[in-house]
N, CA and C of each residue as an Amber inpcrd file, in Angstrom:
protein
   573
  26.3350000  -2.7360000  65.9320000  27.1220000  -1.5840000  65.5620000
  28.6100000  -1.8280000  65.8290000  28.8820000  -2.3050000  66.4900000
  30.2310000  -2.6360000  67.2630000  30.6190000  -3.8860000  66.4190000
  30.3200000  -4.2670000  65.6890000  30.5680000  -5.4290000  64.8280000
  31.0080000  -5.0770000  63.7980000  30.1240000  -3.8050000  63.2210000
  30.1720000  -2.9490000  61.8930000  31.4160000  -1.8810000  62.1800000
  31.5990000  -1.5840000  63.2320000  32.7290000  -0.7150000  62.9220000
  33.9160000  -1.2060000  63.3920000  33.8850000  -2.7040000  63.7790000
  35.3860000  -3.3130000  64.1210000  35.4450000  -4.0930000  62.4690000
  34.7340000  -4.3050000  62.2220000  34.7630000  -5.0590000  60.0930000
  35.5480000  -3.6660000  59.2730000  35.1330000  -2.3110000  60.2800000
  35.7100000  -1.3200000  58.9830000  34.7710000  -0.7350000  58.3790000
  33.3430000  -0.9670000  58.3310000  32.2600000  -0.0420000  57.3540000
  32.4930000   1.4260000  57.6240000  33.1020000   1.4170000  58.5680000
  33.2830000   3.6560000  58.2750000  34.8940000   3.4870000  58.4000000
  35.6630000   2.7890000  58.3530000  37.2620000   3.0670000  58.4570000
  37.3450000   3.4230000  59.4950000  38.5440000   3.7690000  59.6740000
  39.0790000   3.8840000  60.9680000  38.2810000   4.9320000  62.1540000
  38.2840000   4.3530000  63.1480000  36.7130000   5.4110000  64.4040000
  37.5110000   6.1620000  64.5450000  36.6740000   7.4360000  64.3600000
  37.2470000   8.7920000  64.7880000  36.8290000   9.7930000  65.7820000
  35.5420000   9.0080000  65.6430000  34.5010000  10.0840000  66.4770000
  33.4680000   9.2710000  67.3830000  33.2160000   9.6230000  67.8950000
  31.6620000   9.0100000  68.8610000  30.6120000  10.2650000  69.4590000
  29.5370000   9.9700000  68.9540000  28.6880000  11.1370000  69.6990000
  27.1970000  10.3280000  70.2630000  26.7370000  10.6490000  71.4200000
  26.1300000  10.0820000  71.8840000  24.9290000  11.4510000  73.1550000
  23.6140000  11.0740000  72.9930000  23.0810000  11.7630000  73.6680000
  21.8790000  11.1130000  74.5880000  21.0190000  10.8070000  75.7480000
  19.5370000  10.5310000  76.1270000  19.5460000  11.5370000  77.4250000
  18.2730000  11.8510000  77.2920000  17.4450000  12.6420000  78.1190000
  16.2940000  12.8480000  77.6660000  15.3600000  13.1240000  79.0550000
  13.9250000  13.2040000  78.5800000  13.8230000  14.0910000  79.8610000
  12.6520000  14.8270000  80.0680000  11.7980000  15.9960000  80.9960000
  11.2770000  14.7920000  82.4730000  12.2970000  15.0870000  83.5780000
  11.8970000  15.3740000  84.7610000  11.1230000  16.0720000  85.5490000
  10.1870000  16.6970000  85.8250000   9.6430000  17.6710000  86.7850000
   9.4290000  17.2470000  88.5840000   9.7410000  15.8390000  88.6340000
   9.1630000  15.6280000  90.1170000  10.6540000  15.6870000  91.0680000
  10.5350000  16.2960000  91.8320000  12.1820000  16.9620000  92.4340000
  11.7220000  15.9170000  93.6300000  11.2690000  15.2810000  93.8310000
  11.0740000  13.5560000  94.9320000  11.3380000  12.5510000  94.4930000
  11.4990000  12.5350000  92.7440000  11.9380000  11.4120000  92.4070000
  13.3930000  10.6810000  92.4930000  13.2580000   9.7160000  92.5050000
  14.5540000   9.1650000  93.2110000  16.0040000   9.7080000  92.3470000
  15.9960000  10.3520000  90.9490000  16.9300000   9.9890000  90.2870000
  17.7460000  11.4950000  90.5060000  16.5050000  12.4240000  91.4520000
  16.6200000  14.1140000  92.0230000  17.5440000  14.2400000  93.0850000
  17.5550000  12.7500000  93.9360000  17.6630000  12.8990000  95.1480000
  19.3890000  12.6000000  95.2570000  20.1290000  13.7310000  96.2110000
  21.4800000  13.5720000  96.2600000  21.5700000  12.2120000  96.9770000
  21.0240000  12.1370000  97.7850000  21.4200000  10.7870000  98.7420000
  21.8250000   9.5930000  98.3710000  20.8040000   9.4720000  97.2760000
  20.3620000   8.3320000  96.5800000  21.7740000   8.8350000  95.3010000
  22.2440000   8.9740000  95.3270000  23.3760000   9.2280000  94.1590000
  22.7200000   9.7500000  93.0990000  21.5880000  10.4690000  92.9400000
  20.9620000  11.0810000  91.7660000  21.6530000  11.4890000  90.8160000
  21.0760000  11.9160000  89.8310000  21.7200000  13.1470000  88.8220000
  21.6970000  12.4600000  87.3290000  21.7630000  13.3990000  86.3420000
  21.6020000  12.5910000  85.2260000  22.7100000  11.7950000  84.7990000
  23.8990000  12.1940000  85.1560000  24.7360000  11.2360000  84.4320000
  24.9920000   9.6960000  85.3100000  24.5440000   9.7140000  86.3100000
  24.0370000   8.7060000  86.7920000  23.0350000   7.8640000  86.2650000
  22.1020000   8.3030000  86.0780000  21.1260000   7.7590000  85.2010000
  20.7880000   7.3100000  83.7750000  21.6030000   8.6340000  83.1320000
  21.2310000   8.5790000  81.7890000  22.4330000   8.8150000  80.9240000
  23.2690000   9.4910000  81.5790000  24.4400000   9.5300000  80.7990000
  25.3820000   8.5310000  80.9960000  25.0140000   7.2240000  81.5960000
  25.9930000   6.0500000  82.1990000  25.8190000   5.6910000  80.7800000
  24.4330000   5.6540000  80.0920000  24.6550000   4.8480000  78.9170000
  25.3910000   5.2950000  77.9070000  25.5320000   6.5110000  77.8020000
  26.1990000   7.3230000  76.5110000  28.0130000   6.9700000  76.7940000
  28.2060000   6.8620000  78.2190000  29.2400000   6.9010000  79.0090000
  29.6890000   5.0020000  78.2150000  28.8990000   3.6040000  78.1150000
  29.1040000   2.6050000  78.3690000  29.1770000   2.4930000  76.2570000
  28.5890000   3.3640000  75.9190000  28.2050000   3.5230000  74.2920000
  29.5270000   3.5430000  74.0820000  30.2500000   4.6010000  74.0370000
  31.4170000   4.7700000  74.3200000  32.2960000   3.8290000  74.0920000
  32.3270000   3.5000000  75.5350000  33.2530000   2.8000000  76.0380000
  33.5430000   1.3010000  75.4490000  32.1930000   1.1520000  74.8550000
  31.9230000  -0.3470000  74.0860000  32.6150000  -0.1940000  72.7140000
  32.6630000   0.9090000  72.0420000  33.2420000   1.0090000  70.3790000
  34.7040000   1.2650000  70.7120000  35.1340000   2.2100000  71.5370000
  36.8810000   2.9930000  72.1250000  37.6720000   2.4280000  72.6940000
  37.1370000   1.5360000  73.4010000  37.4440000   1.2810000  74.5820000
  37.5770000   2.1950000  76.2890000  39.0420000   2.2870000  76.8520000
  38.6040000   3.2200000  77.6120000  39.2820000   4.0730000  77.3730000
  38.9520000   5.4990000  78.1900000  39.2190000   6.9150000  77.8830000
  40.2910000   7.1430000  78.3550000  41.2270000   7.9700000  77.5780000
  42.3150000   8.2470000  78.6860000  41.9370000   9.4950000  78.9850000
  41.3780000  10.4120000  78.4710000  40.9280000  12.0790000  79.0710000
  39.6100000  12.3610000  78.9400000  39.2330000  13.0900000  80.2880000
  37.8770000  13.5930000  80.0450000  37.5310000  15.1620000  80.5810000
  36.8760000  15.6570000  79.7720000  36.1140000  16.8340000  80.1180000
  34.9550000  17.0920000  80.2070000  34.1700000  17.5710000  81.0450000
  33.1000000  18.1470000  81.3490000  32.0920000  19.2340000  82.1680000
  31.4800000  19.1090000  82.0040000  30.0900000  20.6970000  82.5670000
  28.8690000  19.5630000  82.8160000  28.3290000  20.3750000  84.0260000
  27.1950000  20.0010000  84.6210000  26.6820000  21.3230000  85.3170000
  24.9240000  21.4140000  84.9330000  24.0360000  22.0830000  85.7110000
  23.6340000  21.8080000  86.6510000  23.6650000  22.2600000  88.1190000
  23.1410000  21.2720000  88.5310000  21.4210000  22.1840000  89.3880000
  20.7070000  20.5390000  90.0740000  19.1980000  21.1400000  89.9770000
  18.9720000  21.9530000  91.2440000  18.4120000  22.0750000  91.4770000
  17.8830000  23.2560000  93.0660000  17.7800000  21.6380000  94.2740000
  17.9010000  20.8560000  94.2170000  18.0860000  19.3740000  94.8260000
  19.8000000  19.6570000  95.0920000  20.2770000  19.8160000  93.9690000
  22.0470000  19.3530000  93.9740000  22.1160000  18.0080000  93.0080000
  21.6000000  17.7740000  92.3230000  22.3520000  16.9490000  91.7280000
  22.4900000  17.7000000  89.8940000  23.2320000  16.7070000  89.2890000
  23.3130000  17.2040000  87.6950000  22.1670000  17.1380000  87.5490000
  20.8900000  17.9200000  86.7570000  19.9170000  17.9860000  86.0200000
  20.2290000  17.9950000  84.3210000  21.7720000  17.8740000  83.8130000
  21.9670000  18.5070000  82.6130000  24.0590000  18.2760000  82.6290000
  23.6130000  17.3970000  81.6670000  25.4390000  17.0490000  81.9520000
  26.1650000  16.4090000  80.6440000  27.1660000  17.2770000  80.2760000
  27.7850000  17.5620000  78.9270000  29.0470000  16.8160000  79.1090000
  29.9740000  16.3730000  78.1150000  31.5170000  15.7050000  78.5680000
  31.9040000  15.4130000  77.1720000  32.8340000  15.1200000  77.1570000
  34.3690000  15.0360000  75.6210000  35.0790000  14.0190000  76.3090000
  35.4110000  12.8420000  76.0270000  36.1080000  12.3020000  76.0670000
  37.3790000  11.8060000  75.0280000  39.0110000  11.3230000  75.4230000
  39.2760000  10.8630000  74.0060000  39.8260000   9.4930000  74.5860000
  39.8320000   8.5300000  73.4160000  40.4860000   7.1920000  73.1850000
  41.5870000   7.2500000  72.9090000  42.3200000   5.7450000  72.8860000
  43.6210000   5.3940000  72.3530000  43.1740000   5.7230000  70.7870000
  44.1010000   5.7590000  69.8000000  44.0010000   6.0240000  68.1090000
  43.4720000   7.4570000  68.2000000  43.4960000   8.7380000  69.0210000
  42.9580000  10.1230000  68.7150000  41.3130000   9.7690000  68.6750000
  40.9140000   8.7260000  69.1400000  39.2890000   8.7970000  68.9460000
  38.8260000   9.7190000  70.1420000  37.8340000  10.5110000  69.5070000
  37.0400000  11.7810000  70.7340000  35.2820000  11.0090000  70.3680000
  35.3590000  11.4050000  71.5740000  33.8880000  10.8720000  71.9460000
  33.5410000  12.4130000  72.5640000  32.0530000  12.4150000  72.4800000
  31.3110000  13.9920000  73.2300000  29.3380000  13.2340000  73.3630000
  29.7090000  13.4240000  74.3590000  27.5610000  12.9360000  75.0260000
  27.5870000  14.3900000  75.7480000  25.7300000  14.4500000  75.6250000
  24.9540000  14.8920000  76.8770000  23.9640000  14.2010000  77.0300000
  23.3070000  14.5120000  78.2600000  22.6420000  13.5230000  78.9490000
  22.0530000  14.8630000  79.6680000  20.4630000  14.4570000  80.1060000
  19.6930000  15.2480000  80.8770000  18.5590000  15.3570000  81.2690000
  17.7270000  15.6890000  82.2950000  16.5600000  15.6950000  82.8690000
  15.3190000  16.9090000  82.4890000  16.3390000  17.9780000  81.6850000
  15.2710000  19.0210000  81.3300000  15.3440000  19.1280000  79.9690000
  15.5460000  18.5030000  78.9910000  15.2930000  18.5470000  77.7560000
  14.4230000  17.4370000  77.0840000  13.6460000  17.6690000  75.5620000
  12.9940000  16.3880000  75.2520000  13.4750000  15.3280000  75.2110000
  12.5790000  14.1690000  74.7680000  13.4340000  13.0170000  74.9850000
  14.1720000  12.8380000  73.4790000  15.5020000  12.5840000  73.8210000
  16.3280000  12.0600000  72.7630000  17.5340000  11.0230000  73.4610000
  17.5860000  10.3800000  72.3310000  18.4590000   9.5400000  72.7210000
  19.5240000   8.8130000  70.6760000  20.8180000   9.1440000  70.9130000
  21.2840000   8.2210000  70.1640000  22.6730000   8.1430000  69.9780000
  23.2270000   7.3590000  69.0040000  24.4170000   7.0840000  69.1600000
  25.4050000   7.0670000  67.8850000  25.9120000   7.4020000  67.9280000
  26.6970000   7.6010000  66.1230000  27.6120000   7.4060000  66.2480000
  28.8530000   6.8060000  65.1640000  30.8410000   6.2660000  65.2080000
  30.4870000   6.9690000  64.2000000  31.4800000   7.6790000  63.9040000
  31.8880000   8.3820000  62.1470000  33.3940000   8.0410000  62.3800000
  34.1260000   7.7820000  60.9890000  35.0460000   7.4420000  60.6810000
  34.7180000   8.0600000  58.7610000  36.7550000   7.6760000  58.3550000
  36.2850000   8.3660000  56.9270000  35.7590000   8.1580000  55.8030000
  34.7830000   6.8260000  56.2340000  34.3030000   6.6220000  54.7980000
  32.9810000   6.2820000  55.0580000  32.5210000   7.0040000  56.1690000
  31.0540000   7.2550000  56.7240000  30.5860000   7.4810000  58.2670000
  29.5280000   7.1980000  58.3990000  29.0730000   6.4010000  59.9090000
  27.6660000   6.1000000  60.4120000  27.9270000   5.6440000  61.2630000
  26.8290000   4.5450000  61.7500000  25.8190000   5.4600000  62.6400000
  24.4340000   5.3270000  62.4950000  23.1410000   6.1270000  63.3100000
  22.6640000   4.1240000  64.2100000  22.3030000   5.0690000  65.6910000
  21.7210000   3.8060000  66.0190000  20.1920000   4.7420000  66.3960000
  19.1180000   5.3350000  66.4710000  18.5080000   6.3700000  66.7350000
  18.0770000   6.2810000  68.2540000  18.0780000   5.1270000  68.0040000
  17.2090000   4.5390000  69.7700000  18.4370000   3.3500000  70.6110000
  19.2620000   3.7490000  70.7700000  20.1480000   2.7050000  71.1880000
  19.7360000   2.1390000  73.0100000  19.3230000   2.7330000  73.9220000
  19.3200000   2.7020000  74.6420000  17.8660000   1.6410000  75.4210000
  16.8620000   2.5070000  74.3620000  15.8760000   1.5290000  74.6650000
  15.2080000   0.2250000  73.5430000  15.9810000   0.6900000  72.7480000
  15.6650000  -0.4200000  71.2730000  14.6240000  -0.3640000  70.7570000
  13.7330000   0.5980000  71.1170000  12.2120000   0.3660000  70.8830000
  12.2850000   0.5140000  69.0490000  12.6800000   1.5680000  68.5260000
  13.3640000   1.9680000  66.9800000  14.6470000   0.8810000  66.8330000
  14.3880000   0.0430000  66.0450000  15.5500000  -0.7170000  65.9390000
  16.1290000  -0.4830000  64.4700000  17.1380000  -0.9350000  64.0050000
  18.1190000  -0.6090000  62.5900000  19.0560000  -0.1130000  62.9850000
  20.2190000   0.1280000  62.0360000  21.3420000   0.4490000  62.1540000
  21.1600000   1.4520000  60.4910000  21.6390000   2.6980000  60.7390000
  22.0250000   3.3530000  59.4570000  23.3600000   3.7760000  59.1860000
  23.8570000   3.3010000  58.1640000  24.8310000   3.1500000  57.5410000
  25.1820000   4.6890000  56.1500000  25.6840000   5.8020000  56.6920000
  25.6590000   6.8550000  56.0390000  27.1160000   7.1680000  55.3920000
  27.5280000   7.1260000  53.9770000  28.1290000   7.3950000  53.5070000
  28.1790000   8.6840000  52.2180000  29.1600000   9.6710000  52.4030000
  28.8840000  10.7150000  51.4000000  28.5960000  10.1880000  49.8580000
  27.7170000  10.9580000  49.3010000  27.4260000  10.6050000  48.1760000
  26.4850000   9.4800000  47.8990000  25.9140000   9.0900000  48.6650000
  24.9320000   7.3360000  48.6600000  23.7660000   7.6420000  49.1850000
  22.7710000   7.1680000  48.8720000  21.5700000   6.8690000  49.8190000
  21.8280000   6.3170000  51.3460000  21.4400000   6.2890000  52.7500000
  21.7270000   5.9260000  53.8190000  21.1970000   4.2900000  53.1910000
  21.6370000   3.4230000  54.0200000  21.5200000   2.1230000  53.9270000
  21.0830000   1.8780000  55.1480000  19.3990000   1.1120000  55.6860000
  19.0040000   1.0210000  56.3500000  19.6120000  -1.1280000  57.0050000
  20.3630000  -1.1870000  58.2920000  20.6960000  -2.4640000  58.4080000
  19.8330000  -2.7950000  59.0910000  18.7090000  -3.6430000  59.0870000
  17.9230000  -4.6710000  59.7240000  18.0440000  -4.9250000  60.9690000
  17.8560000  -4.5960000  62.0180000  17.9840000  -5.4540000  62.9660000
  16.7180000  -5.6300000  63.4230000  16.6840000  -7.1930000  64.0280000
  15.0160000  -7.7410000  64.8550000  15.1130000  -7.1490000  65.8410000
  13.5540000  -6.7590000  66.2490000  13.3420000  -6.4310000  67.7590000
  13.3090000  -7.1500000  68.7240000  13.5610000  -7.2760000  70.1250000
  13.9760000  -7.6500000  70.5090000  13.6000000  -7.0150000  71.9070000
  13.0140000  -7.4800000  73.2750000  13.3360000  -7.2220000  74.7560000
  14.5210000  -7.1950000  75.2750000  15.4210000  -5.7060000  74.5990000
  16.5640000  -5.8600000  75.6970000  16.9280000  -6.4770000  77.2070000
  15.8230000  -5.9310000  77.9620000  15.9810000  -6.4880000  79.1450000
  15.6610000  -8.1020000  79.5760000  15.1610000  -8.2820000  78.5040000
  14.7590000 -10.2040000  78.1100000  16.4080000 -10.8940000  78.1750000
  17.0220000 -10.1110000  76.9960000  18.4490000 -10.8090000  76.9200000
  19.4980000 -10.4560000  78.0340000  18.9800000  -9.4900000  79.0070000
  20.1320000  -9.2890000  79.8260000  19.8960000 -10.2450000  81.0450000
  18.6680000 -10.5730000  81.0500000  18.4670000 -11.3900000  81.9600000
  18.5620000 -12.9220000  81.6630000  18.8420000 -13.1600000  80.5090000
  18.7030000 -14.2350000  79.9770000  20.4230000 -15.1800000  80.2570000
  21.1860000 -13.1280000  79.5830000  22.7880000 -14.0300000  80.1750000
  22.7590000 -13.9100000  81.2710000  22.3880000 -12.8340000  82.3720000
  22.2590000 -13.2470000  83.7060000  22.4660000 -14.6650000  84.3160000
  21.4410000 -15.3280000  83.5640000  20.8220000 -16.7890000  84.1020000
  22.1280000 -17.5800000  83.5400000  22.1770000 -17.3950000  82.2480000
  23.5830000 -18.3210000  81.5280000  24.4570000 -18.3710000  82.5920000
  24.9460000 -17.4470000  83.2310000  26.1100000 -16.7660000  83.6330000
  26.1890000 -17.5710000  85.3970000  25.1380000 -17.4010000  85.9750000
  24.5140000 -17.8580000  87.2930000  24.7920000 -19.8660000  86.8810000
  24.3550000 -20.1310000  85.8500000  24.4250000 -21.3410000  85.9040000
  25.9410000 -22.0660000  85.0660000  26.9910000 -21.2050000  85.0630000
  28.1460000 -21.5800000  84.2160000  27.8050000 -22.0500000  82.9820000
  26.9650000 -21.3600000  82.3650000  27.1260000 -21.6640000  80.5650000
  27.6950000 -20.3470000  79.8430000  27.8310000 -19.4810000  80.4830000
  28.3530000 -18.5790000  79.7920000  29.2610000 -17.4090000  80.3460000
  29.3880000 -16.7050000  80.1550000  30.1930000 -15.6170000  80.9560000
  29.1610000 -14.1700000  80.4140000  29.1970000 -13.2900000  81.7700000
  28.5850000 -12.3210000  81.6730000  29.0680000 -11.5060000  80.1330000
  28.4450000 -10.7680000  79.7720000  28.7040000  -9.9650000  78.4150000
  29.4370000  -8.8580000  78.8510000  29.0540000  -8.2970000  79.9860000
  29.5660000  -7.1370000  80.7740000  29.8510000  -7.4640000  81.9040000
  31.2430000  -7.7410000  82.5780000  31.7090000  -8.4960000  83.4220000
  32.1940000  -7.1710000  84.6910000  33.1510000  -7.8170000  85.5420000
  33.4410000  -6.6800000  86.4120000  34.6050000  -5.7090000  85.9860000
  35.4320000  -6.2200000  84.6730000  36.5180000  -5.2770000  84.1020000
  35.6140000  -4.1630000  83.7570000  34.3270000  -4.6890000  82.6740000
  33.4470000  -3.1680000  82.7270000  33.4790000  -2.5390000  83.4410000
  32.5290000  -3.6220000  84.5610000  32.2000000  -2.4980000  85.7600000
  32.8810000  -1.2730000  86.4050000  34.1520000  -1.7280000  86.5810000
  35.2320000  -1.0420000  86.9790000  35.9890000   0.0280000  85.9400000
  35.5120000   0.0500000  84.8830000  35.9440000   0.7880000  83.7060000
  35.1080000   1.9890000  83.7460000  33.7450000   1.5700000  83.9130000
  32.7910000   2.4460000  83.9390000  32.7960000   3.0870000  84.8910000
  32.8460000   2.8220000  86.2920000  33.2840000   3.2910000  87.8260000
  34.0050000   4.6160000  87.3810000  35.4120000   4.0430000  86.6670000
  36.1900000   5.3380000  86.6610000  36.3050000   6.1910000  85.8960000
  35.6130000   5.8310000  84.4860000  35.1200000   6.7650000  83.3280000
  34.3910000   7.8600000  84.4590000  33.0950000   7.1780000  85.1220000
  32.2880000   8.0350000  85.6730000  32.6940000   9.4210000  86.9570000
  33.6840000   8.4770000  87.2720000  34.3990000   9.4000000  88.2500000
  34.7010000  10.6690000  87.8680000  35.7900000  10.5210000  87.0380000
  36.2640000  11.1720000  86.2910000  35.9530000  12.4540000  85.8580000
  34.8890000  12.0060000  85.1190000  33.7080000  13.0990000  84.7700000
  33.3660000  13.7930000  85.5510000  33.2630000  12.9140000  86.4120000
  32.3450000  13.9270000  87.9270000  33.7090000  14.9820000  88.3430000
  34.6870000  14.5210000  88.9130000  36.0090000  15.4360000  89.1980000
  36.2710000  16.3620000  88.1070000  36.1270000  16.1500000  86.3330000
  36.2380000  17.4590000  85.4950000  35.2330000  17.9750000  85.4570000
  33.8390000  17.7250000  85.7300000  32.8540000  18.8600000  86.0440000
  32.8800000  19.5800000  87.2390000  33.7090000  19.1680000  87.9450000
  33.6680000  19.6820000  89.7150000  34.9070000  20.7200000  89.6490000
  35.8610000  20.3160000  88.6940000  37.0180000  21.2330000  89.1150000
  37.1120000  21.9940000  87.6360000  36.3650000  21.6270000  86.7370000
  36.6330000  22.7290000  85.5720000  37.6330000  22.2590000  84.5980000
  38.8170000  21.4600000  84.8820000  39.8310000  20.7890000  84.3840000
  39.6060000  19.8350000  83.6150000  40.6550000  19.5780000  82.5260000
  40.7720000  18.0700000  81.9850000  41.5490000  16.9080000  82.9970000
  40.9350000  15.8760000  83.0060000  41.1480000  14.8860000  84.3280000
  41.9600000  13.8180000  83.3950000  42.8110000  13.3190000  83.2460000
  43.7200000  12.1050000  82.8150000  43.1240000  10.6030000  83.5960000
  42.9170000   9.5270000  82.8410000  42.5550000   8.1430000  83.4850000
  43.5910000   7.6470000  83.8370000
């Protein structure tokens, strides 16, 4: 996807929308527990958060809302972000709704569906432009977690360099922060 919209297939990115969550009920599970840094956007909204961050780059503003559970952590967590070029990004992420998960760039001369981005299990890329049939792009399936471990190993043995290095890491750190401080104080937070 990130290939397809740096070539230009939707023109210039304008938008990003991104969502996963699926139904929690066990308030012992680790992802419940404040201690343990729980909460969904910890969990589930890191990816919508890294979706993002992979097509935009990074955010300079963020806003957001969080529910949070009878534990204390987010059970349910909403956010707007924007990019350099006016690009706005908007995810939720959450523990009490069905499971969904996906990821979309619109720009003006279409945009891109990934449906299952997170776990790959649904693989393709759809390619939606007004007036056209959607154009379904091929992609093989594939064990995500096969290839992350795979550059892992590259990476451990100097053949390659991590894909997601510590500039991410640290990108993501403060995307996440962020979020957390405009859901805590109600405000738009500046990066």
């Amino acid at each position: 996807m990130k290939q397809l919209v740096d070539e230009g297939a939707i023109g210039e990115l304008r938008l990003i929308r991104t969502h996963f969550s699926f139904t929690l009920t066990d308030l012992r599970n680790v992802r419940m527990l404040p201690e343990l840094k729980g909460g969904a956007l910890m969990d589930v909204g890191c990816y919508c958060v890294s979706g993002q961050r992979l097509l935009a780059g990074e955010p300079e503003t963020v806003v957001a809302q969080q529910i949070p559970s009878t534990t204390g952590v987010d059970v349910r967590f909403a956010g707007a972000m924007t990019f350099a070029g006016d690009v706005l990004g908007h995810f939720d992420c959450g523990f009490d709704s069905s499971n969904r998960s996906s990821l979309e760039a619109a720009g003006p001369d279409g945009s891109l569906v990934v449906r299952d981005p997170w776990h790959c299990y649904d693989t393709g890329i759809e390619l939606r432009r007004d007036g056209e049939p959607t154009e379904l792009i091929a992609v093989d399936p594939i064990d995500s977690y096969q290839l992350e471990l795979e550059n892992l190993s590259d990476a451990i043995r100097g053949e390659a360099s991590p894909l997601l290095g510590r500039a991410d890491a640290l990108g993501q750190a403060r995307a996440i922060e962020a979020l957390y401080r405009a859901a805590e104080s109600g405000e738009r937070v500046e990066l």
